[in-house]
N, CA, C and O of each residue as an XYZ file, in Angstrom:
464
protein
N     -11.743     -6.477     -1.203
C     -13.024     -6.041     -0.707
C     -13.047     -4.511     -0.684
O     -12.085     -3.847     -0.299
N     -14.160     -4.007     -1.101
C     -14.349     -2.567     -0.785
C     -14.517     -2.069      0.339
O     -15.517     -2.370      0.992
N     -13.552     -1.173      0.828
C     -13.142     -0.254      2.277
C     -14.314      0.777      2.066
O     -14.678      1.170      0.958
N     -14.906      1.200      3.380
C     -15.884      2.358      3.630
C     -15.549      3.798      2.610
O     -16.220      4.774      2.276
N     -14.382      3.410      2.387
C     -13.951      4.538      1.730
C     -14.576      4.749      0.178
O     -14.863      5.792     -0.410
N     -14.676      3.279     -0.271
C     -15.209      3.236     -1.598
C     -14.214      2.784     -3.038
O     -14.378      2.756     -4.257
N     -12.879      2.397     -1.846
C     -11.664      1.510     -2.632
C     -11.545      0.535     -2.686
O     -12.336     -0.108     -1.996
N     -10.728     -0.101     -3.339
C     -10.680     -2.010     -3.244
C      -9.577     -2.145     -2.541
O      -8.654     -1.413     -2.899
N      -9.349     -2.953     -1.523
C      -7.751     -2.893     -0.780
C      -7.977     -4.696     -0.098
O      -9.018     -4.980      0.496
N      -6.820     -5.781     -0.313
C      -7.097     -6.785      0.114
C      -6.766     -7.093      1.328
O      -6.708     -8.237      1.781
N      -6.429     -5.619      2.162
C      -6.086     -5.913      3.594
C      -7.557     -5.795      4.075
O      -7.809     -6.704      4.865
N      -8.481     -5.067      3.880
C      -9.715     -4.799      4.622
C     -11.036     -6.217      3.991
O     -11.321     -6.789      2.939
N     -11.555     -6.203      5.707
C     -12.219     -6.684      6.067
C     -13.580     -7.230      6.277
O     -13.620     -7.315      7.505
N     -14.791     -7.679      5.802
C     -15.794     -6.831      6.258
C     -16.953     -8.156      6.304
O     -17.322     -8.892      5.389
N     -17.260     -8.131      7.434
C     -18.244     -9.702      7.606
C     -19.510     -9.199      7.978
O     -19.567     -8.616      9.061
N     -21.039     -9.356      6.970
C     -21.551     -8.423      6.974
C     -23.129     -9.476      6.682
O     -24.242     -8.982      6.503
N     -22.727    -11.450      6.709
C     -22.940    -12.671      6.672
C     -24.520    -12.191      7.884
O     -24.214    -11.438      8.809
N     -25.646    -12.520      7.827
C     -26.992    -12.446      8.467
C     -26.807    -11.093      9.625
O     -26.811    -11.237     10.847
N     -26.655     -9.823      8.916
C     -26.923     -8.842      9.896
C     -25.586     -8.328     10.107
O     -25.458     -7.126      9.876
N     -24.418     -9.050     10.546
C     -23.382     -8.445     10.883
C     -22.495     -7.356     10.666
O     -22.231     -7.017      9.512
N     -21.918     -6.665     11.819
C     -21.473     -5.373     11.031
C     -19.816     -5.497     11.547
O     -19.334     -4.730     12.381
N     -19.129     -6.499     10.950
C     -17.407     -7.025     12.045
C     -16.971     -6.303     10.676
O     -17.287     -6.837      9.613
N     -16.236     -5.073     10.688
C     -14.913     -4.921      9.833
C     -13.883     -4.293     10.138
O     -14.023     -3.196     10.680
N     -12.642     -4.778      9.892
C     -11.488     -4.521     10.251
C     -10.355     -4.426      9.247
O     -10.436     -5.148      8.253
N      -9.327     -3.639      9.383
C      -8.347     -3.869      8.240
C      -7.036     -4.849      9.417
O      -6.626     -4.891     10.577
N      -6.855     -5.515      7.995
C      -5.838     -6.597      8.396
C      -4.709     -6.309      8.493
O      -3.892     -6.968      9.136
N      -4.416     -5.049      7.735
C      -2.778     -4.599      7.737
C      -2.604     -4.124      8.816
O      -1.439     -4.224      9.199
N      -3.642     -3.374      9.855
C      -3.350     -3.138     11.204
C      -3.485     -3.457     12.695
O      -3.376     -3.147     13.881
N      -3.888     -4.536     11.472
C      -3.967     -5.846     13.185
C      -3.180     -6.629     13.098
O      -3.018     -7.436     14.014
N      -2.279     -6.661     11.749
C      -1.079     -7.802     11.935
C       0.164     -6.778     12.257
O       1.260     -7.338     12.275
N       0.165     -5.815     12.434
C       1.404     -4.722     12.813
C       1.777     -5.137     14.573
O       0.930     -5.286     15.454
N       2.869     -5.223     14.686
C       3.216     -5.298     15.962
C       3.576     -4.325     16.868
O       4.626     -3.743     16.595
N       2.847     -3.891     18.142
C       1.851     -4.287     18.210
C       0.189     -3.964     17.582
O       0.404     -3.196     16.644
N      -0.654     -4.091     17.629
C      -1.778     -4.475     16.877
C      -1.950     -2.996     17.142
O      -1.684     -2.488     18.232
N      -2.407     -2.329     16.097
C      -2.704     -0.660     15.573
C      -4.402     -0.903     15.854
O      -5.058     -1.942     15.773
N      -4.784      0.369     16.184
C      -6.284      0.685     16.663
C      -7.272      0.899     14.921
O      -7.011      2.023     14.493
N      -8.055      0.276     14.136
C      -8.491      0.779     13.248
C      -9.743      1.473     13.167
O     -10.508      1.329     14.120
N     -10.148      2.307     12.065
C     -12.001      3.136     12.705
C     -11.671      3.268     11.382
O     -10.503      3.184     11.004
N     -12.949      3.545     10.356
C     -13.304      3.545      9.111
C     -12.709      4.543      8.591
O     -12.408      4.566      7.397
N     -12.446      5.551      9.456
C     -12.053      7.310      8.737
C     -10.377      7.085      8.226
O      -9.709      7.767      7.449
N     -10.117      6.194      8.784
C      -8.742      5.699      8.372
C      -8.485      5.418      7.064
O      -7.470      5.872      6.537
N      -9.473      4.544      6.291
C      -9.517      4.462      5.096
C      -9.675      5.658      4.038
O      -9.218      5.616      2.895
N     -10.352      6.670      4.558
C     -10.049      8.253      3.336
C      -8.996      8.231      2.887
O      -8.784      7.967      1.704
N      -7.701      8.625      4.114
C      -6.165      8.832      3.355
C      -5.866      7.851      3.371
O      -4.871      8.134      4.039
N      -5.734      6.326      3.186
C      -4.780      5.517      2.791
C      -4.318      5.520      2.129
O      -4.970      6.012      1.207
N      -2.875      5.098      1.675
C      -2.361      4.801      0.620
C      -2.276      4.039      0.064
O      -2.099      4.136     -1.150
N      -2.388      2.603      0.873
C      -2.363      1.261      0.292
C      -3.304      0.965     -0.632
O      -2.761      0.472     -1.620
N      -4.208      1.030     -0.719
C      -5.091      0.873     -1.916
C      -4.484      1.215     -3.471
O      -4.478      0.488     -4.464
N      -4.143      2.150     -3.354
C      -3.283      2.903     -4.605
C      -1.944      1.996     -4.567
O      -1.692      1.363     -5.593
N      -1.301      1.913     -3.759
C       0.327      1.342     -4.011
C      -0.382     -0.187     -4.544
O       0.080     -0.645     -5.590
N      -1.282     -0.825     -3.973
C      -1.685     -1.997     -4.284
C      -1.893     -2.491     -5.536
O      -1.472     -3.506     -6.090
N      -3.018     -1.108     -6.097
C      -3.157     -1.715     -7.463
C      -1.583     -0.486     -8.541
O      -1.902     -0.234     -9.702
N      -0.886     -0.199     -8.309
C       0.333      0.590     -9.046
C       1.562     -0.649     -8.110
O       2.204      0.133     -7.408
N       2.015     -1.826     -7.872
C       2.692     -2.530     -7.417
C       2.298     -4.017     -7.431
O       2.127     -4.360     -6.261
N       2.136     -4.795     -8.077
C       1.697     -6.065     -7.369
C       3.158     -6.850     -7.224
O       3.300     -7.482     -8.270
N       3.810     -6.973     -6.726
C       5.559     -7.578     -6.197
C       5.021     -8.421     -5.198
O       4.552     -7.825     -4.229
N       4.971     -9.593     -5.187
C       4.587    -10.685     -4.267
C       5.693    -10.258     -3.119
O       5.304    -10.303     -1.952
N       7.130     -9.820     -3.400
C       7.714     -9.578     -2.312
C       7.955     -8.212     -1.653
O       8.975     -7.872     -1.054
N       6.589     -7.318     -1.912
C       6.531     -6.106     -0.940
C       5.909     -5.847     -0.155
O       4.710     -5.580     -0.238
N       6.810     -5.866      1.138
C       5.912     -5.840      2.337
C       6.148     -4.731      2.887
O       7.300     -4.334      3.062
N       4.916     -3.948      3.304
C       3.715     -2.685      3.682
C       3.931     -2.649      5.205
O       3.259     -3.579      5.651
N       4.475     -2.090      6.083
C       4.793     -1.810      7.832
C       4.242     -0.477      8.248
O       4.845      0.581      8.422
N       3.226     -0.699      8.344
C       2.027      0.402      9.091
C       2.525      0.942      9.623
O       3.736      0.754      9.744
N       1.862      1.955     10.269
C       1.992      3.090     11.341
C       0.825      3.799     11.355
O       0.020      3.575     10.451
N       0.572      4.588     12.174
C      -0.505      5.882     12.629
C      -0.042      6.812     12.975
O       0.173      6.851     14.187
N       0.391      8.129     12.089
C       0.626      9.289     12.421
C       0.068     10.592     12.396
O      -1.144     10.675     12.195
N       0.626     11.461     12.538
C      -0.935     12.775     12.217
C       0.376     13.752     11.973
O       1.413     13.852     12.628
N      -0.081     14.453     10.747
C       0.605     15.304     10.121
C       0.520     16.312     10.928
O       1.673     16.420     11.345
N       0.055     16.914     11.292
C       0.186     17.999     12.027
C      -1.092     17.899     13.943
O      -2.021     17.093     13.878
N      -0.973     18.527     14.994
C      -1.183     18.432     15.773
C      -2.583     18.349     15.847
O      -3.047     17.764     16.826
N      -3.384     18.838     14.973
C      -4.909     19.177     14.675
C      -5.577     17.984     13.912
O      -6.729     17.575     14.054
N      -4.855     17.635     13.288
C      -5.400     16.800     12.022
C      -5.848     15.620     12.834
O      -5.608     15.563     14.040
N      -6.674     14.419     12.017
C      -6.931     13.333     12.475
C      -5.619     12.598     12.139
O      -4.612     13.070     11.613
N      -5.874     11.218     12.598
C      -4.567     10.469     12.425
C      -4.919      9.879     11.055
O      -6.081      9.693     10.692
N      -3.934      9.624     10.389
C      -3.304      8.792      8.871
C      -2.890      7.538      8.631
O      -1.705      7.423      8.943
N      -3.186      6.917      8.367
C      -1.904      5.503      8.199
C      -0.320      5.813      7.117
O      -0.297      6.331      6.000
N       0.336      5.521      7.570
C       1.693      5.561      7.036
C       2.281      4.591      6.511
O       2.450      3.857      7.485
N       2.753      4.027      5.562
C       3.437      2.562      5.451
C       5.254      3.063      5.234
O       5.777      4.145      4.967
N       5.610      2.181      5.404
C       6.996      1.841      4.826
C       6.958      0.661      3.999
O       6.316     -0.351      4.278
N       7.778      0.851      2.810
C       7.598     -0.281      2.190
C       9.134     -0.921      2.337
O      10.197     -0.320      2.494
N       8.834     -2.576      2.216
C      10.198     -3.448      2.259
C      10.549     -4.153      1.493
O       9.502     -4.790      1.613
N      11.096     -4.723      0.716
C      11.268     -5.810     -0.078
C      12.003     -7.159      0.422
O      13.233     -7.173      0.395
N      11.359     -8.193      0.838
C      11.817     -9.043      1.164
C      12.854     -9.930      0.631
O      13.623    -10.583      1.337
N      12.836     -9.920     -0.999
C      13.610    -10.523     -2.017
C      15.055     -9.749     -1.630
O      15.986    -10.461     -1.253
N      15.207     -8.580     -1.704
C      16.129     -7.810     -1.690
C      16.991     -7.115      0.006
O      18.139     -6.718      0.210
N      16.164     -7.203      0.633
C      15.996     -6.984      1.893
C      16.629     -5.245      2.012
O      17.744     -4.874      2.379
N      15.482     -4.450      1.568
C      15.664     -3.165      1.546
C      14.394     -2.719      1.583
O      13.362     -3.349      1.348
N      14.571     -1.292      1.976
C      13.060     -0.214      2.231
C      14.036      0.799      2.007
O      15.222      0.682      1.701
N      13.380      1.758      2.198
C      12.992      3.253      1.908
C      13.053      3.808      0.241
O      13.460      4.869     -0.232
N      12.392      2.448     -0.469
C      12.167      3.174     -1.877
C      10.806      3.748     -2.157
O      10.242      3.988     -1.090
N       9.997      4.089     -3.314
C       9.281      3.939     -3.345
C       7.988      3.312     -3.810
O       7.966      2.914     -4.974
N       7.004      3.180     -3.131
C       6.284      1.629     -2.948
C       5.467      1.605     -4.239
O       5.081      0.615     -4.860
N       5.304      2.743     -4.481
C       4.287      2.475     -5.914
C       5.070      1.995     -7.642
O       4.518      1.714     -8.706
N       6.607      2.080     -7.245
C       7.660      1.479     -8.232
C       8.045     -0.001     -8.029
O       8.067     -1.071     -8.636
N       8.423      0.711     -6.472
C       9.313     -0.936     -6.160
C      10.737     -0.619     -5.963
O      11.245      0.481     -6.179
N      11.507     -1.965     -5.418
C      12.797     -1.511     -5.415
C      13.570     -1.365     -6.615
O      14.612     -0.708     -6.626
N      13.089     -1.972     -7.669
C      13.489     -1.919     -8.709
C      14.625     -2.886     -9.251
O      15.484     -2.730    -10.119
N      14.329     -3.867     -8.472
C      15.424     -5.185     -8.577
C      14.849     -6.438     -9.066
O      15.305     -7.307     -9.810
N      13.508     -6.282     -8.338
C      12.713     -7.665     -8.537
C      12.336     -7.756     -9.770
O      12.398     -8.928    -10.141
N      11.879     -6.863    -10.780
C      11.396     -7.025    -11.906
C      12.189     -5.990    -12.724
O      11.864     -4.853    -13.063
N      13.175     -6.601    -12.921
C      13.978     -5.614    -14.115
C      12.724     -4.807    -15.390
O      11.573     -5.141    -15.670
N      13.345     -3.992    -15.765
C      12.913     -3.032    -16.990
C      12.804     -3.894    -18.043
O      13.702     -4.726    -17.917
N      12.192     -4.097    -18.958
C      12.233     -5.303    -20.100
C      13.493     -3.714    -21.369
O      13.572     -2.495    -21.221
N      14.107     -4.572    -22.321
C      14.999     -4.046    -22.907
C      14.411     -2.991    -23.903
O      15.111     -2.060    -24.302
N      13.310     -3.130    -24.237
C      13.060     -2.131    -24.673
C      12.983     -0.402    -24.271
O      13.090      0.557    -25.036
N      12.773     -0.421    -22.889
C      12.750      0.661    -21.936
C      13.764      1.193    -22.022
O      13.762      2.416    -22.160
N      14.925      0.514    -21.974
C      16.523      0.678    -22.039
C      16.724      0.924    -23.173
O      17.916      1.226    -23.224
N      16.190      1.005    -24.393
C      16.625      1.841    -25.286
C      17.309      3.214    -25.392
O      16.836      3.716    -24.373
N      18.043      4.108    -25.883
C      18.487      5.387    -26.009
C      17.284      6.100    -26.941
O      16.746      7.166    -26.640
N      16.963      5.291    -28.149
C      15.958      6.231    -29.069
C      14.784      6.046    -28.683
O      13.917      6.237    -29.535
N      14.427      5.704    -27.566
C      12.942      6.109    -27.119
C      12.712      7.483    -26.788
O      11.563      7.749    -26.435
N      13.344      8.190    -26.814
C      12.949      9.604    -26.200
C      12.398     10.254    -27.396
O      12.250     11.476    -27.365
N      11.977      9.385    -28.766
C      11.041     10.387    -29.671
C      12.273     11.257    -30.624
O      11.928     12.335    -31.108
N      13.619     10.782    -30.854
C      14.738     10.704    -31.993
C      14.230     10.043    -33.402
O      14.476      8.869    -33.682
N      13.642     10.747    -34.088
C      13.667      9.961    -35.096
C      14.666      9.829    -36.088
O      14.293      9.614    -37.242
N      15.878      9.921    -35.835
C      16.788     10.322    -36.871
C      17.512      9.120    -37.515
O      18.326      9.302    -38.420
C-alpha cells in the first residue's frame, strides 16, 4: 500500500473503506513494545527501499525511533536479522549473503572486462 509519503511499503496501513481515515504502520505496532507512529515518519524510512532492493522471506526488520541529532524530528531505524542464519548487523539492502548464494557466473575472475 502507498505510505503518505508516496512509497509502496507492505508494513503500512490504511483503511480509508466509507469515509475512514485508520492508518497505521504495522512494523511499529508489532515492535515490542508497540512504537508510537504519525505520517512524518514515513519521509525517512528506509524500509520501503530495503523492501523492494531485498525480498529474503527470511529478513526480519526490528524497528526503533531515534533522532539523529537533538533538534531533528525522530526517524525510524531498523536492524536487520536473518532468521535462516540467525545473524544481524549486515546490510539489509544485500542480505546476509548466505541465503541466496551468488549464481556462478558472478564468481567468475574474467568478469572484470579482461578480454584477453
Amino acid at each position: 500500500m502507498r505510505t503518505p509519503a508516496g512509497k509502496e511499503c507492505r508494513y503500512f496501513y490504511g483503511d480509508y473503506y466509507r469515509g475512514r481515515n485508520n492508518e497505521e504502520c504495522r512494523l511499529l505496532s508489532m515492535a515490542s513494545p508497540p512504537l508510537p507512529w504519525k505520517p512524518d515518519l514515513c519521509k525517512h524510512c528506509p524500509v520501503p527501499e530495503i523492501l523492494l532492493a531485498n525480498a529474503c522471506p527470511n529478513l526480519v526488520l526490528r524497528p526503533r525511533l531515534a533522532r539523529p541529532f537533538p533538534f531533528i524530528n525522530q526517524q525510524v531505524e531498523v536492524q536487520p536479522f536473518c532468521s535462516h542464519t540467525q545473524r544481524s548487523g549486515f546490510d539489509p539492502h544485500i542480505g546476509c549473503g548466505e541465503c541466496h548464494p551468488l549464481p556462478p557466473i558472478f564468481n567468475d575472475a574474467k568478469l572484470g572486462g579482461d578480454k584477453s
